[in-house]
N, C-alpha and C positions, 0 to 999 in steps of 0.2 A: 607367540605370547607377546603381546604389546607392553612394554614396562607401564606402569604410572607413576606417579607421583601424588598420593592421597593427600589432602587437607581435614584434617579436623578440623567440623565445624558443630558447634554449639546453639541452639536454637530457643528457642523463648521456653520449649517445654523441661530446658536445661539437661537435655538427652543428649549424650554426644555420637555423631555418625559420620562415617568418613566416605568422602567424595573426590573425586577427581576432581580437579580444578579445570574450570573452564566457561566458557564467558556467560553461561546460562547462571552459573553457581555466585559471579561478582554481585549481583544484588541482594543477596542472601547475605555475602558475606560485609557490604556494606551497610546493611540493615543493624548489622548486631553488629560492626565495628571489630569485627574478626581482624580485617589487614587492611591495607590503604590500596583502594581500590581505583581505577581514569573516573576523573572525572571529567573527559570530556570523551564524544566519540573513536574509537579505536578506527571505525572505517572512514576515517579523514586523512588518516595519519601514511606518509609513504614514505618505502626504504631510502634513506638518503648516507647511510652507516650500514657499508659491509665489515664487519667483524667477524675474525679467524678465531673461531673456536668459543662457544656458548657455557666456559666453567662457570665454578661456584665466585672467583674474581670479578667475572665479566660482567656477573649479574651483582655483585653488593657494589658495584662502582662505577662503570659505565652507565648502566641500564638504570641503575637508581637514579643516577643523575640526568638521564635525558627522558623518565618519570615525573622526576620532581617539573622539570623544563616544564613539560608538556601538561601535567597538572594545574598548572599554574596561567590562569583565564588569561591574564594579557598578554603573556608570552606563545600560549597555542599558536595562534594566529602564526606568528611569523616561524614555528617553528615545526609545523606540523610536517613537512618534509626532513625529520631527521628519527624519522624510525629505524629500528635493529634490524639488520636482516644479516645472521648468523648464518656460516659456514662451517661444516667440521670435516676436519682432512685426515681426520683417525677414525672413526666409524661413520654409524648411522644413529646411533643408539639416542644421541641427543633431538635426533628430526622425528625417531621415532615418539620420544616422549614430549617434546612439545605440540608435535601434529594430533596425539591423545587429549591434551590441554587446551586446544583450540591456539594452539601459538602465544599462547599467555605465559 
């Protein structure tokens, strides 16, 4: 059994249906402004930030923040070598569910 992680999302016909998140589902979800979605290419972007352990922390503060970096057109450029590439030394259970996610 693969965990996920579902997202409600809401669609023009205002039906709500839940999906896995993952990189086919971001235009959907930037369409309707569901959540803040890269605006710029993801396969540009390489690990330059190994970080111990992928908690609920790591992603409202680190990850947001090198998000925000990387969202941000003038800044890409020089910073696209500082992508997340997360370790976990207590399970598996988080590579399980981001590899579900498309790594998102």
């Amino acid at each position: 059994h693969v965990p996920t992680h579902p997202v409600t999302a809401r669609y023009a016909s205002s039906t709500a249906t839940t999906e896995t998140l993952s990189k086919s589902l971001l235009p959907i979800l930037a369409e309707n402004d569901q959540v803040t979605t890269p605006h710029y290419d993801i396969a540009q972007v390489s690990a330059g930030i190994l970080h111990l352990g992928m908690g609920n922390f790591h992603r409202s503060h680190l990850a947001a923040y090198v998000e925000d970096v990387l969202n941000t057109p003038e800044l890409f450029a020089a910073n696209q070598h500082w992508g997340i590439c997360g370790a976990g030394i207590r399970s598996d259970d988080k590579r399980t569910l981001l590899k579900s996610q498309d790594w998102l």
